[in-house]
N, C-alpha and C positions, 0 to 999 in steps of 0.2 A: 029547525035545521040550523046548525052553528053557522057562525059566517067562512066568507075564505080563507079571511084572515085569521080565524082561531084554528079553523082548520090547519092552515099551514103552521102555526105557531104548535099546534100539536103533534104534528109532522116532523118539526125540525126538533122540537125538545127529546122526543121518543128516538128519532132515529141519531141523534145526538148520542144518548145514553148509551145506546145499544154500540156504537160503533166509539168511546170512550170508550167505552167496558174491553174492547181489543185492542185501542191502540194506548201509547205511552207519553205523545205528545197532545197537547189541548189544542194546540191551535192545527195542524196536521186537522184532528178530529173537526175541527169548524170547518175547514176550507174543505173536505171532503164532504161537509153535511152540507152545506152550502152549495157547492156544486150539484149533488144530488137534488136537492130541491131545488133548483134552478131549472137542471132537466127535465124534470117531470113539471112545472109550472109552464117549459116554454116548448118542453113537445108537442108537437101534432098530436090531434086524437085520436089518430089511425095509431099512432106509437105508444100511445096512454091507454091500458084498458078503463083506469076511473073513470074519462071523462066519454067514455062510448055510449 
């Protein structure tokens, strides 16, 4: 089983991609990917299906 941390680091590169790929600024694209991994890291696991 991978750790958290590569987990997330696999998390954040993919969903990086994916949401570069629509938008035009890079940093814009960080601060959105960031955000999102933040919320799924510091949500309840009533609000997280992963961690059920």
């Amino acid at each position: 089983m991978p750790s958290l941390e590569c987990a997330v680091q696999t998390l954040y590169s993919k969903h990086y991609g994916w949401l570069r790929s629509r938008l035009d600024n890079a940093v814009d694209t960080a601060d959105l990917t960031e955000d999102g991994i933040l919320w799924l890291v510091l949500s309840p696991k009533r609000q997280n299906p992963c961690l059920r």
